[in-house]
Every structure is written in C-alpha cells, then in structure tokens.
C-alpha positions in Angstrom: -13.6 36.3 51.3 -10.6 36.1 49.1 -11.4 31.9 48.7 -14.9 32.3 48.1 -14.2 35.4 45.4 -11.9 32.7 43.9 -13.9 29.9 43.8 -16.4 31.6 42.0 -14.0 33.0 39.7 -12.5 29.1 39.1 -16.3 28.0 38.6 -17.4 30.9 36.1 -13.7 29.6 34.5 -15.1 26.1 33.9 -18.5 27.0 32.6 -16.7 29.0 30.2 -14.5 26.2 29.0 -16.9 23.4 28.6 -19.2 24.4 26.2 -15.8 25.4 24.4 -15.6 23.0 21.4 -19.1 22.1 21.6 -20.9 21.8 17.8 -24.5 23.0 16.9 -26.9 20.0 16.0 -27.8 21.3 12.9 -23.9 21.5 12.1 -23.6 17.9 13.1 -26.3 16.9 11.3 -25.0 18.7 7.8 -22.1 17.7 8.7 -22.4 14.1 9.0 -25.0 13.2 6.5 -23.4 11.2 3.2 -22.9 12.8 0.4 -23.7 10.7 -2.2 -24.3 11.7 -5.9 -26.7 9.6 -7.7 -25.4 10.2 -11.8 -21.9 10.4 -13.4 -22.7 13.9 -14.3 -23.8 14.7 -11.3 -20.9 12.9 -9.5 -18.5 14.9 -11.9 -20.2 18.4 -10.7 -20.3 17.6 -7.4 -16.4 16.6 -7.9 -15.6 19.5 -9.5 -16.9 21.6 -6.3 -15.5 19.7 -4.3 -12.1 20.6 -5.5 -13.2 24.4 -5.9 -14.3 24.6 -1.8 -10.7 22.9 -1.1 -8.7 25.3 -3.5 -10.8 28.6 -2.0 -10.8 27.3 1.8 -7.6 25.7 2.7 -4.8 27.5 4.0 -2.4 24.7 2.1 -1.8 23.9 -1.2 -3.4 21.0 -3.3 -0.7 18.0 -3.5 -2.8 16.0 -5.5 -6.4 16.1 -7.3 -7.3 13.0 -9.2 -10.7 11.6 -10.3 -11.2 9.8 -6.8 -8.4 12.1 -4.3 -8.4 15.5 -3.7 -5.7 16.2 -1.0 -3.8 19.3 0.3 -0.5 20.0 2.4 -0.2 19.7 5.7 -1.1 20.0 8.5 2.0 21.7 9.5 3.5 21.1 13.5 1.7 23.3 15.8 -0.6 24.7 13.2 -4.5 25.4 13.8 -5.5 25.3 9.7 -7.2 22.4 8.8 -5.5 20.2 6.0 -7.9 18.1 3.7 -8.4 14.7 2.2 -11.7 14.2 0.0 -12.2 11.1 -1.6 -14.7 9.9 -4.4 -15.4 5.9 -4.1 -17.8 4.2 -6.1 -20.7 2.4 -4.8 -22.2 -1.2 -6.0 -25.3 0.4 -6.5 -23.6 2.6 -9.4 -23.6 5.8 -7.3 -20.5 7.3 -4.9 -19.7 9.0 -1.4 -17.9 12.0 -1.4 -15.5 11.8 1.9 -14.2 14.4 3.9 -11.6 14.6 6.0 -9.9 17.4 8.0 -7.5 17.6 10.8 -5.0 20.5 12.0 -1.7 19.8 14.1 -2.8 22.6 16.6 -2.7 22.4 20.3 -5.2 24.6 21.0 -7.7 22.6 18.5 -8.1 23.5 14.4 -9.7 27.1 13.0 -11.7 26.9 11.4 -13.9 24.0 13.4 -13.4 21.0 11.4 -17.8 20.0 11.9 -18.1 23.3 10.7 -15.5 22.8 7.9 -17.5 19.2 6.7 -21.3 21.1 6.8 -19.9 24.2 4.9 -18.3 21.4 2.7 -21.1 19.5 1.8 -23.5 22.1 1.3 -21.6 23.9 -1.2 -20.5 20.7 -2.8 -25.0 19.7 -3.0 -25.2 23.3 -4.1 -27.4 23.9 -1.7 -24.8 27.0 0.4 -25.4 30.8 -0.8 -23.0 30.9 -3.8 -22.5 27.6 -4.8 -22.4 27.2 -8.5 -25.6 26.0 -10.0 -24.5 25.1 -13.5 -23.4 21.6 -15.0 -25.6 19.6 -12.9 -28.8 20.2 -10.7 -27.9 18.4 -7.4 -30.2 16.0 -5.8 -31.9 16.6 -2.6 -29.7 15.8 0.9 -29.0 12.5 1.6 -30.7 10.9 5.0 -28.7 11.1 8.1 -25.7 8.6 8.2 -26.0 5.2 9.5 -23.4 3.4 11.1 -22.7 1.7 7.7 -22.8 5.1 6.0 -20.0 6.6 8.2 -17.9 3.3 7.7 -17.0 5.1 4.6 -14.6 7.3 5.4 -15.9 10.3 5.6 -14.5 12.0 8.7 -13.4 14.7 10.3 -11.4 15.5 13.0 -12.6 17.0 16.6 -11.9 20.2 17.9 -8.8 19.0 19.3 -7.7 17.5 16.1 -8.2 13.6 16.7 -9.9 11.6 14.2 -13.7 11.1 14.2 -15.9 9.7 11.6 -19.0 10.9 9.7 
C-alpha cells in the first residue's frame, strides 16, 4: 500500500514539474517575431521605449545606453532577475532590428520568464501593450514571424533555466 501511495505521489510529482517552464504559443510567437522599425523617426521612438521598458522593468541598473546599446547590470551569482542587452543594428534595406536579450544567473531559472520578458518587450516597444506611449511616432503593424535568417540577428533570450536561445 505504502509503495503504490508513493508511486502515485512521485508520478503526480513529475506531471507537476514538466509542464514547469513551458511558454504559451502566443508568448513565443510575440516573443520571437523581429522587431524591426521601418523610419528613423520611428526607429528613434521605438528606441526611446526601448530604454523606458528596461529602466521601469529591470531589477539592475543601466551601465550603458547608446544610440545602438542599451545594457544593464548583472546578472548577479545566484540571482533569478533578468539582466538585459538590447541592441539597435541597421539593416541594408535602410531599416533596423531591435534585439533583445535576457538572462539571470539563477538556479532555479529567471523571474520574471525571460519569453515572457521579450513579448512584454516588444509589445510595449510597437506600442501595441496597454500603456505604451503613443506619441512621437505611430508604430507600424507587427513584423511576420522570424525566419531562421531573422533570428540570426541577435535577438535572444535566454530559457527558463537561463541558457541562451535565440529569437
């Protein structure tokens, strides 16, 4: 009695667990869809949020915000926050991709979840998240979803267990 009562207990463990770290489709999908800005002036806007969401969302402070970097602290040892990189690189086409990068130092994986981090990100940064600032720019629609050649532009993010993976 005692090994079955424990084997179910064990089993009802595991089910818990694995669909721990799991990420919503829609999240993904946000989440790793290019952000590319189409204008200078629309480039500069969605630059200007980009730097906002970082300043308002990470637990670290801004070490550097130039025209094509926007990176924070950290991560600190054994921490769960997530520490950010954004980048702004021109395209040959005349626009640029917004990058985004997070990763934590945390055992136990980041908080908040890094896909969840990049979607939030990018939505606010298109304008298109409840209160995102709608002046200086009207932001163009969402980019399609990424192609391998899209995501070979560093924009990533890393899983819930803080390794690298690209968007």
């Amino acid at each position: 009695m005692k090994k079955g009562l424990l084997a179910v207990l064990c089993l009802v463990g595991a089910a818990g667990c694995s669909t721990q770290g799991q990420v919503d489709p829609d999240v993904m999908q946000i989440a790793t869809t290019p952000l590319t800005c189409s204008t200078k002036t629309e480039c500069d806007v969605w630059w200007q949020r980009a730097q906002t969401w970082v300043t308002s969302h990470s637990k670290y402070k801004i070490e550097s915000a130039t025209d094509t970097l926007i990176q924070t602290a950290g991560p600190e040892g054994g921490k769960r926050a997530l520490a950010y990189q954004i980048t702004r690189t021109p395209n040959p086409d005349g626009t640029a991709t917004i990058g985004f990068a997070a990763h934590c130092d945390g055992a136990m994986g980041c908080k908040p979840n890094p896909w969840e981090a990049g979607a939030d990100f990018k939505e606010y940064v298109r304008g298109t998240s409840p209160g995102a600032p709608q002046s200086g720019g009207n932001p163009s629609q969402p980019a399609p979803a990424a192609t391998p050649s899209d995501a070979s532009r560093g924009q990533s993010v890393p899983g819930t267990r803080g390794e690298e993976v690209t968007q």
